[in-house]
N, C-alpha and C positions, 0 to 999 in steps of 0.2 A: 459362626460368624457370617453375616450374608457379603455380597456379592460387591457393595459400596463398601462395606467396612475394609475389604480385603483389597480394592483399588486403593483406598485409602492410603492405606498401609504400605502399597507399593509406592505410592508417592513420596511419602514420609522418608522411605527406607532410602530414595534418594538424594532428598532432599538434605538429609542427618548425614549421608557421606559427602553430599559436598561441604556440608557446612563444618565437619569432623576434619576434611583438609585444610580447610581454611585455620584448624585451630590447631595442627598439626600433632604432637603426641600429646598433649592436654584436651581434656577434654570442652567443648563450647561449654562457657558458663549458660547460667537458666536466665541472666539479661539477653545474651545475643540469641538465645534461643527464642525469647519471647520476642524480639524484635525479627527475628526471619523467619519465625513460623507459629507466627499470630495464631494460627489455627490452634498448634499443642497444648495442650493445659496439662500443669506440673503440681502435684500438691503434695508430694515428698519429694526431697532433695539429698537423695542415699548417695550423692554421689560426691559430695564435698564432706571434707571431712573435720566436722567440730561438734563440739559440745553445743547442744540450743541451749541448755540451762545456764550456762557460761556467759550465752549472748543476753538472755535477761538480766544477768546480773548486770552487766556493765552499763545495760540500759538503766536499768536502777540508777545505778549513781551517775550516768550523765545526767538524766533528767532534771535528779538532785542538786547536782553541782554546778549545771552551768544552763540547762535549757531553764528551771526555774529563777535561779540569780541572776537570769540576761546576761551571763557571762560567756555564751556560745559565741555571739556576737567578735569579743576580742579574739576568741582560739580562731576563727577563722579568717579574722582581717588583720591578725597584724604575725610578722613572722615567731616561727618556732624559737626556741634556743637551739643551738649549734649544735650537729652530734656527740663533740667531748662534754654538751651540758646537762645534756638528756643521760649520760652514762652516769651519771651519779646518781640517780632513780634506780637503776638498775643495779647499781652496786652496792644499793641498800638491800634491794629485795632479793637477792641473792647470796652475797656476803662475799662477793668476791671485787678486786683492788680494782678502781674506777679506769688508772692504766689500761688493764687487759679487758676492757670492752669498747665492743664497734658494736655501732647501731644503726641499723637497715630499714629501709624501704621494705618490710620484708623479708623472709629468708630468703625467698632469689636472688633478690638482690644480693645477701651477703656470699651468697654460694657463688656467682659468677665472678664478683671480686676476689673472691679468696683462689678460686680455679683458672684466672687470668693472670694475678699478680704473683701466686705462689707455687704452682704443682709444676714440675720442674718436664725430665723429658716422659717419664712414665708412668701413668694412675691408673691404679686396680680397683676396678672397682666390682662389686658384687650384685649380681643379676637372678631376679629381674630385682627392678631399682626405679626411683623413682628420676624419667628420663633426662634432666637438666643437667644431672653431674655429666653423664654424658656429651650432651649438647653444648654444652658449654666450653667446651675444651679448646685450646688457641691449636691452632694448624700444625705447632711443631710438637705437641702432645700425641704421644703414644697412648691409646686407651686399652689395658689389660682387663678381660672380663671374668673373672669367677663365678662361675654358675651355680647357683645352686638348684638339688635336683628332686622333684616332686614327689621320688621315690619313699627320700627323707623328709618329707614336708616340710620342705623346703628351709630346713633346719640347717645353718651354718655348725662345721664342725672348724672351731678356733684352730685345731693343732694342724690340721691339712690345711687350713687358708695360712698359717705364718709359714706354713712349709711352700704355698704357692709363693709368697709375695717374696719370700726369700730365692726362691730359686728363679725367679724370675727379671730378678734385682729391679725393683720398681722403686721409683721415689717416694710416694705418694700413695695412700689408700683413702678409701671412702665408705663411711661405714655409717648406714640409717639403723638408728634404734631405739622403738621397733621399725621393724623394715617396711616400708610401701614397696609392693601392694601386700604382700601375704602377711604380714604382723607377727611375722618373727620376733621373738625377743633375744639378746645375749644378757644374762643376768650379770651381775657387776662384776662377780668373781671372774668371770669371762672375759668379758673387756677389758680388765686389770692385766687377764692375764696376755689378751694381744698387743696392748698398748707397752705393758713391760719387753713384749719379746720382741716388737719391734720399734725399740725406743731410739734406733738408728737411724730411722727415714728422714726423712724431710717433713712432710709431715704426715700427720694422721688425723681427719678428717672426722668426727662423729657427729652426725647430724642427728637431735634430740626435736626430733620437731612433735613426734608421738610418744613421748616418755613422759609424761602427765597421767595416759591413761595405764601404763603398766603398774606392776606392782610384785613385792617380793615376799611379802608379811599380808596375815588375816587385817590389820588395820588400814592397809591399800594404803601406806605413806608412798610422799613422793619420792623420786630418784630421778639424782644426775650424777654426772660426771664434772661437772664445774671444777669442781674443790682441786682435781687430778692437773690442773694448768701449775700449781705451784711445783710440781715436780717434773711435769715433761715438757718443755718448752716446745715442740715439734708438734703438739694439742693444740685442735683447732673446734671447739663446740660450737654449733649451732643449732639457735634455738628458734623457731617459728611460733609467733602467738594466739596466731590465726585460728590453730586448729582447738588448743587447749579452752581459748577464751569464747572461739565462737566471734572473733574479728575482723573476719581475711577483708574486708574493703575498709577497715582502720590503716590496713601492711602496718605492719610494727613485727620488727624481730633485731635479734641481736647473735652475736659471737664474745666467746672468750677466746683469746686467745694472747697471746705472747706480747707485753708493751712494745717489741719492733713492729711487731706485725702492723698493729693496731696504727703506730704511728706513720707505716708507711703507706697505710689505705688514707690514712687522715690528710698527709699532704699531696695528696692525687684527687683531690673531690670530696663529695660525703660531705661538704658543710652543711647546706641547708634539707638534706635526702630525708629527715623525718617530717610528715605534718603535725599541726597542731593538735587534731585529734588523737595521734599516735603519741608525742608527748604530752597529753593530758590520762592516756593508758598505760604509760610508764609512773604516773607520778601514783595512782589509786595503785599499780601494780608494788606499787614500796610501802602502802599502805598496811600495817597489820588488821584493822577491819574488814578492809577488802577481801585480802588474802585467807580471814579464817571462813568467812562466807564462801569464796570462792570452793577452798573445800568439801565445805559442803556440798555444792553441787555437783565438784568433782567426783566424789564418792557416788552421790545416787548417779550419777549419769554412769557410771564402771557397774556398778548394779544394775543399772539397765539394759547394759552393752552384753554384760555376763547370759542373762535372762536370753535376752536378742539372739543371741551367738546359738546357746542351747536349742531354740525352738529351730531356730535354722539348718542345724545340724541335723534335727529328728527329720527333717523331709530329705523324701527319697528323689533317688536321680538327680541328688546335687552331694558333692565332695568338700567339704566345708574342712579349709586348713586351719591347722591353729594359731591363732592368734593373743599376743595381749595390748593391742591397741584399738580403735573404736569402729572397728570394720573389717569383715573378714574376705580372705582371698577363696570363690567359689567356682568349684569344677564343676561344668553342666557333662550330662552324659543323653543322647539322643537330637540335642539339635545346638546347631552355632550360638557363639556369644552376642553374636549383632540381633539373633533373630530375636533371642531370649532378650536383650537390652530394649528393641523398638516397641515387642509384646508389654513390656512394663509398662512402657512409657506411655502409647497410647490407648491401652487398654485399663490400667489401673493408676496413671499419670505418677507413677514412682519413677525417678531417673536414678540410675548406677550406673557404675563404669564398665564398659567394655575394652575389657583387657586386652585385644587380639591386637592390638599394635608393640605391648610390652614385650623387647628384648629378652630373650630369658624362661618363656613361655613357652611352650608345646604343647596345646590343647585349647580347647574353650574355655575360658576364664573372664569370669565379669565381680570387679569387687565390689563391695555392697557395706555401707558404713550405717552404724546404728543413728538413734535419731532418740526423741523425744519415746518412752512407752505408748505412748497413745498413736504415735507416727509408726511403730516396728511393730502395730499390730496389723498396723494395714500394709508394711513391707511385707511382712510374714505372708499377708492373706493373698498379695498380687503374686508374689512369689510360688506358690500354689496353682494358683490359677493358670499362670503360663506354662507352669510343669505340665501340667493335668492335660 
């Protein structure tokens, strides 16, 4: 590398932390990035985390539906229906009572509602994590952290976490599955069995925002936990669409949970919190055409992710944890996550996350989500490259 490339690069390297402050534990999106640092060029985006085949699809049938029939025009000039009207799209395409759904801007949005209006004086939550449960927490919340430890790849063991949250008497838990950042998964039988043993809390938080791309069977069917709200009333699911559909600037997400719940997010706000576009992704989302296409790309894109994960694995001087959601949590060995992060970005313009701010960590950790085959051949290649 000569002598311009490597000022360059010190530039850069400060340029990206103060702009990394500015975005505080999330990372700059690739707009802010493109407007403060005109100069970087991005051409994989391993750092957001969705299906790109998911994103075509839904371009399909926008185009279809409304930029062709000049009906784009109405969805965005005249108002949505209400949140309780949008939840009956949703309670088609899931099968659960149009009661027990809230409908968000988002799943941030519904995560900091439900962790303002509901979690009482103490929430355990599970580390490292995706940081909002966290940050979100009202001042008179106690925040319990369960770590888990990289020894166990980063493997939650159910019977020692119901043994913490008992012995710790915590109101409230908080459980991603699979987990951000490492892709943990708890298989059902798992989760059945925390959610039965501590079916006393107040509540129990599972947040399903990467449970599209896991799977339990050779046919990669889906799984949730929805169904589980008729029998624990203290069940709070959350679901983000973002990632599965390849939508996060539609924000469209949703919660199951308890009809009080529901009703008492309802008369505190949340009437007009969805746009039109996001209620026009709700209504193809209840759609059976939609949804069997959708599979489809579901599938190949987990085949893709599968592939991805493997080749990533085989290269040396990286610790590649297990995962089953669309991007794995990576241990560098030899040099820092910031360095190996700036090396991608302007050497081979791949961005991923640099994990050195995540809670929960002890090491060099940068996570790296799969992409299109033809995008994870050139993740693979830059990745390489910076090792080398």
């Amino acid at each position: 590398m000569n002598t311009d490339r490597l000022t360059r690069k010190d530039e850069l390297k400060q340029e990206f932390l103060l702009l990394k402050k500015e975005s505080g534990t999330h990372s700059p999106s690739i707009a802010t990035i493109f407007e403060k640092l005109p100069g970087v060029s991005i051409d994989v985006d391993a750092c957001f985390l969705s299906n790109p085949y998911a994103t075509d699809l839904f371009l399909k049938y926008l185009k279809d539906d409304l930029i062709k029939t000049n009906k784009l025009r109405d969805v965005l000039e005249f108002y949505p229906p209400q949140n309780q009207d949008v939840s009956r799209f949703i309670s088609k395409a899931i099968g659960a009572n149009q009661k027990n759904i809230f409908v968000g801007n988002g799943a941030i949005e519904i995560i900091q509602a439900v962790i303002h209006r509901f979690v009482g004086k103490k929430l355990c939550i599970i580390i490292p994590t995706f940081s909002s449960y966290y940050e979100f927490v009202r001042p008179d919340t106690e925040v319990l952290y369960y770590k888990l430890n990289k020894e166990d790849n980063f493997v939650l063991n159910p019977d020692k976490f119901i043994s913490f949250v008992k012995d710790n008497e915590v109101d409230s838990i908080a459980i991603i599955n699979p987990n951000n950042p490492n892709g943990g998964y708890l298989s059902l039988e798992d989760l059945n069995h925390i959610i039965e043993s501590l079916k006393g809390l107040k509540n129990i938080i599972i947040d399903e925002s990467f449970i599209h791309f896991a799977y339990e069977n050779v046919d990669l069917s889906q799984i949730t936990s929805e169904e589980l709200i008729r029998n624990y009333s203290n069940l709070i699911i959350v679901k983000s669409l973002s990632k599965d559909f390849g939508i996060a600037g539609v924000r469209a997400g949703y919660a199951v949970m308890s009809e009080d719940k529901v009703k008492t997010l309802l008369s505190n706000g949340y009437l007009w919190n969805v746009s039109g576009l996001a209620d026009y992704f709700f209504k193809i989302y209840s759609q059976n055409d939609f949804i069997v296409e959708y599979n489809v790309v579901r599938k190949k894109y987990i085949m893709n992710t599968l592939m991805f994960l493997t080749e990533l694995n085989a290269i040396t001087n990286l610790k590649v944890y297990p995962s089953k959601a669309n991007f794995a949590l990576v241990e560098l060995k030899g040099m820092t996550s910031f360095d190996f992060y700036l090396d991608l970005l302007v050497d081979s313009g791949v961005y991923v996350r640099d994990c050195s701010d995540k809670i929960g960590l002890s090491g060099e950790f940068v996570r790296i989500a799969s992409r299109t085959f033809e995008e994870n051949l050139k993740i693979i290649s830059a990745v390489k490259k910076a090792i080398s």
